[in-house]
N, C-alpha and C positions, 0 to 999 in steps of 0.2 A: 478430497471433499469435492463434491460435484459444485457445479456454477450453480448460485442460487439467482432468483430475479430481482427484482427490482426491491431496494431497502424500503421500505413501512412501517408504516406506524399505523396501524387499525384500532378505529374505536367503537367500539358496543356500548349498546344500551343494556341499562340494568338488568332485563327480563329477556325470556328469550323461550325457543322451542326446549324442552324437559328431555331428560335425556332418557326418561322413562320413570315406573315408580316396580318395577319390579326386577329380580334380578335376570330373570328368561332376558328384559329389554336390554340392562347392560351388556349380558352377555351376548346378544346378537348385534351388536354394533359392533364387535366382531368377529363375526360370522358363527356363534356359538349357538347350541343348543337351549340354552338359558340355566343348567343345574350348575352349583356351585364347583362340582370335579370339571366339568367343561372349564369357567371362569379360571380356576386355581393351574389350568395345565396350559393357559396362556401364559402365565405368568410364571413358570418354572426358570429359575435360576441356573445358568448351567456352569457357574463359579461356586456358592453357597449350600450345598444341598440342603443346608439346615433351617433354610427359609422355606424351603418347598413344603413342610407339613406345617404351616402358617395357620394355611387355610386363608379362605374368606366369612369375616365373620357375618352375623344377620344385622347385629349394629352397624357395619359400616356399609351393608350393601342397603342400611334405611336410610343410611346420608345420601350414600352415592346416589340413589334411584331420583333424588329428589333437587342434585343439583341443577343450576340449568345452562343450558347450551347445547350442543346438534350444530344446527347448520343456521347459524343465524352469522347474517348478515352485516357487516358492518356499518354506522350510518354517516361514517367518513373515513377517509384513508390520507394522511400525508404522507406523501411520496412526491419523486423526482422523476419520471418518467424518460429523464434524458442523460444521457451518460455525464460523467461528475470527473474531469482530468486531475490526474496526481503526479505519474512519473511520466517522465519524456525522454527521447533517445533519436541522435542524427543521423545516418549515414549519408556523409556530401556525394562519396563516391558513386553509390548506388541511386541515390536521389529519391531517399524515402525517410519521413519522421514516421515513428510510434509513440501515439499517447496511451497508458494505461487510464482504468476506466473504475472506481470504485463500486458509484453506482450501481451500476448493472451489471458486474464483474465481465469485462471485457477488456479488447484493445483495438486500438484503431489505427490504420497505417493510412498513411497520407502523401503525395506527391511534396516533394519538400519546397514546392513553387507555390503550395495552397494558400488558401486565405486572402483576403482583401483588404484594400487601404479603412482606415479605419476613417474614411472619412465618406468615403464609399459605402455601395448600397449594404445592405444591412442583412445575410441571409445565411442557413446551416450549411457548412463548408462539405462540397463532394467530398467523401475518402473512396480509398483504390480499396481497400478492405476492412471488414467490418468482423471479428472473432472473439464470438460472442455462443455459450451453450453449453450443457452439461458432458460432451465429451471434452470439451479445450480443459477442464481442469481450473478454471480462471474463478476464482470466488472471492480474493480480496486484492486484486489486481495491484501495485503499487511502483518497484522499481523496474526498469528498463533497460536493456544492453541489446547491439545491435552486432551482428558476427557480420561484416562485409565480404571476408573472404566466402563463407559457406550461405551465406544470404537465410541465418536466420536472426530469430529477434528470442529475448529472450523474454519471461517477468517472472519477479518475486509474488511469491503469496503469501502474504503477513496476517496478522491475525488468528483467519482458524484454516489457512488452505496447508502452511507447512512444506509446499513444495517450489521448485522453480519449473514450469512451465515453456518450452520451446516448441515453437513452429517455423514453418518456410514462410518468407517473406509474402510468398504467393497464397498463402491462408488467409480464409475468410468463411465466414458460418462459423457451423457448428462443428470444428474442424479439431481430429484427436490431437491431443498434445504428446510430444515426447515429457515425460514427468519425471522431475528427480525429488526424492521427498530429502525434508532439509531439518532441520532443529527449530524449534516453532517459534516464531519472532522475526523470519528475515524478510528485511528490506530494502535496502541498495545491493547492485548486482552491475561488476563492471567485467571486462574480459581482457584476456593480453593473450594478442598470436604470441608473443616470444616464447614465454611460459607453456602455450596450449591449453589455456587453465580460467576458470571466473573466479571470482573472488565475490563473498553473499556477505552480506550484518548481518549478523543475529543481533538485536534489540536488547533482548532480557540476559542473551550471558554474556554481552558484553564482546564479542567477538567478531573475529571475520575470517571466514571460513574459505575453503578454496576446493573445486571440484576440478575434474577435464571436463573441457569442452565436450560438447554430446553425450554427458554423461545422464544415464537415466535409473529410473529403478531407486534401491535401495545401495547404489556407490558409494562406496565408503571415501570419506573428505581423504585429501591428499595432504593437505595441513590446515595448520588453523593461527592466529595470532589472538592470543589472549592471557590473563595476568596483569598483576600491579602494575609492573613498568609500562604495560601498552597506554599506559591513562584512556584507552577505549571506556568510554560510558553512552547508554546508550545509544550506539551506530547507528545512522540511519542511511544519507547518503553515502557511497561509493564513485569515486574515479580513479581509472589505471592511466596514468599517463606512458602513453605508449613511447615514446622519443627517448622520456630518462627512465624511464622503468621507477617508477613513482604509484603506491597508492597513498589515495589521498583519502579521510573520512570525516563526515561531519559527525558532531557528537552533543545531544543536549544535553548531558552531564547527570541526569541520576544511574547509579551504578548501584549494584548491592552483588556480593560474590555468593550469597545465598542462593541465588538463581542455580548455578550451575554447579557448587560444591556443596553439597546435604549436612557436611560435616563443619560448617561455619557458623560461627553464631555472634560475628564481630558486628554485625547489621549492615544498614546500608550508607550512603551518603548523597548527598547533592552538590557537584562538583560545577563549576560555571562552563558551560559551553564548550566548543571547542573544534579545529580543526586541526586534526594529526594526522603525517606523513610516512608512512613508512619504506621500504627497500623492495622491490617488487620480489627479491626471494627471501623476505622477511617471517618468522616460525616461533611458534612460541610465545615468552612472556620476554617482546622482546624492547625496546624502549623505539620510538619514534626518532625519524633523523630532525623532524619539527615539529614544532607544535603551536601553533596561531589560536591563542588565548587572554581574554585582560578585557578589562572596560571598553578600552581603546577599540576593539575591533567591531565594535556594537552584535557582537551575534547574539542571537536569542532565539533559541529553536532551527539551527540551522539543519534544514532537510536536504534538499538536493545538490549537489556539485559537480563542475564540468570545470574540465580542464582545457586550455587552447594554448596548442604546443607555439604555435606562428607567433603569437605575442607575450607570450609567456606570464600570460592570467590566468585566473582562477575564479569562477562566477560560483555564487554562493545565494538559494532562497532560503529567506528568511519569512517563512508562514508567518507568524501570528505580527511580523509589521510594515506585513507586505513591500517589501524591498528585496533587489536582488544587490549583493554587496560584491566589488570586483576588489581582488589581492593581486600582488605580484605571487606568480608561482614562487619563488622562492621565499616568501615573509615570512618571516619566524617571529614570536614571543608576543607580546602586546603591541598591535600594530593597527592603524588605524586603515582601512580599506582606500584603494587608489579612487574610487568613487563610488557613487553611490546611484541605482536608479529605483525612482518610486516617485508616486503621485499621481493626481485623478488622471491625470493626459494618459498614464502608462498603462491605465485599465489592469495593472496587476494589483490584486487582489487575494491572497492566503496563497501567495508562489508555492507551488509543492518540487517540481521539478526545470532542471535548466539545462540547456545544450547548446553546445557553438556548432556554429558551420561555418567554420574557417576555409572555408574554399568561396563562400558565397559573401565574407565576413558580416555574419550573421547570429544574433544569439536567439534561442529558443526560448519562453517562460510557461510553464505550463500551470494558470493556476486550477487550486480545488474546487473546481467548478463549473462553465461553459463556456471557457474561452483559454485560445494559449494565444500568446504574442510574439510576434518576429521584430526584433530590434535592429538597427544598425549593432557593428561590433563597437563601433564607438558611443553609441547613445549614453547620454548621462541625467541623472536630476529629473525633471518635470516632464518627459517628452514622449510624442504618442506615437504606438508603432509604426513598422512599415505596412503591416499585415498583423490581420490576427484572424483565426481558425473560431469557429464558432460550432458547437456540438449544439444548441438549442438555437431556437427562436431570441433573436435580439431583446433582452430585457429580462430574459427567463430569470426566476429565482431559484436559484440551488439551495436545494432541501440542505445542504451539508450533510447528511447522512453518509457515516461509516462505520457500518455494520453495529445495527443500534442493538443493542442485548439487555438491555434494560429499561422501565421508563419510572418516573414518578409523577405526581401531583400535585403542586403549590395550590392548597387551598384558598391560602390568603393572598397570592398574586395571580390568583386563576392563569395557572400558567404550566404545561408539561415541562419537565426536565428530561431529556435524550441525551445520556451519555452515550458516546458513541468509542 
C-alpha cells in the first residue's frame, strides 16, 4: 500500500458541477469515446466473464448523466496537518529515538538529547530525519523496533498497509523501504540478536508471529505462537527482553478464533486485559510462563511495553487513561503495579508508545498526538518531564485521526461521527 497523505475529512455542499447529462459526457471522463461498447469495455471484469455482456443500460446512464459532482470543491476539510506520534523505540547506544507518525504515515528519528524542559521556551523539536512518501511503504505507521547492531529501524503497518517496513537509520524523504508483507492486523514488533529474528502481533488472529531479521518480500514466518493456551487476545504491544530471553505482550482482551480458523463457529469472547510472557524460543499453542491480569493491575487497553533489563521493570501505556503503569519484570497474576505515572504536570495524554533508556535512565512516552515526554527513570504520580519533543506548534489540537474510513451525521447533536 503506498503512503497516503494527510487523514481528512472533506465536506461538500449539496450541488455541484454535473457530471454531464449524456453518455458521450460519462464516457469521456474517462478518456472514452462516448458509445456505450466504449463505456462497457472499461468496465470488463477479468474474474467474472459473465458480467461483461451486462451492458450499460439507457436507465441507468439517465441516472448516471444527471448525478452531481466533477471537480467540486470542498468548503471545508478537518485534518491535522502535523504528524500524530503512536509507536516509539530507543537506541541508547547509537543515540537516536524513532517516533512512528499515523497522521501523515511517516517516522521520525530524533537525536535522543532532543526536546526541551517543559518549562522552557515552547517550539517544534529539530529531528535528524524525517521518512515520509509513497516509496517508504509507510501508510499506517504504528509499532517501532530499533536494530543497533545493523543500525536499522523497523515499523509495523496495521490497518490496511500489512507489512513491516525497514530502513537505515540514515533515511529520511521519500526513501524505498525494505518491505516484508505480514498477516493483516500487526502491530508491536520487537527484535532479539540471539534468536536473529523479530517477533510482530497480529491483532485479529491473535498471534505473534516471528520473521529473520532483514527479511523481505513475501518470507515465509519462521514460527508463530498462537491457540487457546497462549490467552493471546488481541496483541498489540510487543517487548523482547533481551538479558533473560523473555517476550513480553500487551493484550486488550477481545479474542475470537473465527479470525484465523474458517471452520469455527464457537464465536468470540471478551477477556479482561492482560500482560503475557512467554520463552523467547516459544512455538505454537503454547501457555505463557506469566501472565499479569485481575482488577488489581488497573490495565485497560494496554498498548505499548518496554522492558528495562538494569532495574528489572516493566513500563506499560495505558491509552484511554492516560497513565503509564510500572510492574516488576517478574509479577505474575493479579498484581497491583510498583507505581503509577499520570496527571496534568505529566502532559501524557492517550500514551500509545513507551521506551527506556537505561543508560541515560530515562523513560520515553509517546503520546497519540504532538508530543512525546522524557521522564526521570524514577519519576512517579503528578510530575512534569525532563523534556518533551513537540511535532506541532505549542497548543496544536490533534485531529485524532486514524485512518477514518467511515463518517456519519447526528442530526439531532449536529455533530459528525469518525470512526477511525
Amino acid at each position: 500500500m503506498a503512503a497516503l497523505g494527510a487523514l481528512s475529512i472533506l465536506i461538500a455542499t449539496g450541488t455541484g458541477n454535473r457530471l454531464g447529462v449524456s453518455k458521450a459526457t460519462a464516457a469521456s471522463s474517462a478518456g472514452d469515446t462516448g458509445d456505450n461498447g466504449d463505456l462497457n469495455e472499461l468496465s470488463q471484469s477479468p474474474v467474472n466473464a459473465e458480467v461483461n455482456d451486462l451492458g450499460v443500460s439507457d436507465k441507468f446512464m439517465n441516472v448516471f448523466s444527471r448525478i452531481p459532482g466533477g471537480a467540486v470543491a470542498p468548503c471545508r476539510a478537518l485534518e491535522d496537518p502535523y504528524p500524530e506520534f503512536n509507536g516509539i523505540a530507543v537506541d541508547s547506544q547509537n543515540g537516536i529515538a524513532v517516533l512512528s507518525d499515523t497522521n501523515l504515515k511517516s517516522a521520525l528519528v530524533y537525536d535522543i538529547n532532543a526536546g526541551e524542559s517543559s518549562s522552557g521556551p515552547s517550539t517544534i523539536t529539530p529531528y535528524k530525519g524525517w521518512i515520509k512518501g509513497p516509496a517508504t511503504y509507510l501508510s499506517f505507521a504504528a509499532g517501532v523496533a530499533l536494530d543497533p547492531v545493523r543500525h536499522e529501524l523497523y515499523t509495523t503497518e496495521n490497518d490496511i498497509g500489512d507489512d513491516v517496513a525497514a530502513f537505515p537509520y540514515a533515511a529520511s524523504g521519500d526513501y524505498k523501504s525494505r518491505a516484508l508483507a505480514v498477516p493483516h492486523g500487526a502491530y508491536g514488533i520487537a527484535l532479539s540478536q540471539k534468536h536473529h529474528q523479530m517477533a510482530v502481533a497480529i491483532q485479529h488472529d491473535a498471534e505473534i508471529i516471528f520473521y529473520p531479521l532483514q527479511a523481505k518480500g513475501a518470507t515465509p514466518p519462521l514460527r508463530s505462537i498462537r491457540g487457546m493456551k497462549t490467552k493471546l487476545a488481541d496483541p498489540h504491544g510487543v517487548a523482547w527482553d533481551q538479558k533473560n530471553d523473555e517476550i513480553f505482550v500487551t493484550n486488550y482482551g477481545n479474542w475470537s478464533r473465527g479470525y484465523w480458523d474458517a471452520d469455527y463457529n464457537g464465536g468470540g469472547h471478551y477477556y479482561p486485559p492482560s500482560i503475557t510472557v512467554f520463552r523467547g524460543d516459544a512455538k505454537g499453542d503454547i501457555a505463557p510462563v506469566r501472565m499479569i491480569q485481575g482488577p488489581k493491575t488497573q490495565l485497560d487497553w494496554p498498548t505499548g511495553i518496554a522492558v528495562d533489563n538494569l532495574h528489572d521493570e516493566i513500563a506499560v501505556a495505558q491509552e484511554p487513561t492516560n497513565e503509564i503503569l510500572i510492574f516488576k519484570r517478574t509479577d505474575n497474576g493479579d498484581v497491583a503495579p510498583e507505581h503509577v505515572l499520570a496527571g496534568p504536570l505529566t502532559h501524557i495524554v492517550h500514551p500509545m508508545g513507551v521506551a527506556f533508556d537505561a543508560a541515560r535512565n530515562e523513560l520515553w512516552v509517546a503520546n497519540f498526538g504532538h508530543e512525546a515526554e522524557i521522564f526521570d527513570l524514577n519519576a512517579t504520580g503528578n510530575v512534569a518531564p525532563k523534556r518533551i519533543i513537540r511535532n506541532a506548534p505549542p497548543g496544536t489540537v490533534a485531529a485524532g485521526f486514524g485512518n477514518p474510513m467511515a463518517l456519519a451525521y447526528d442530526s439531532k447533536r449536529d455533530v459528525l461521527l469518525v470512526p477511525n
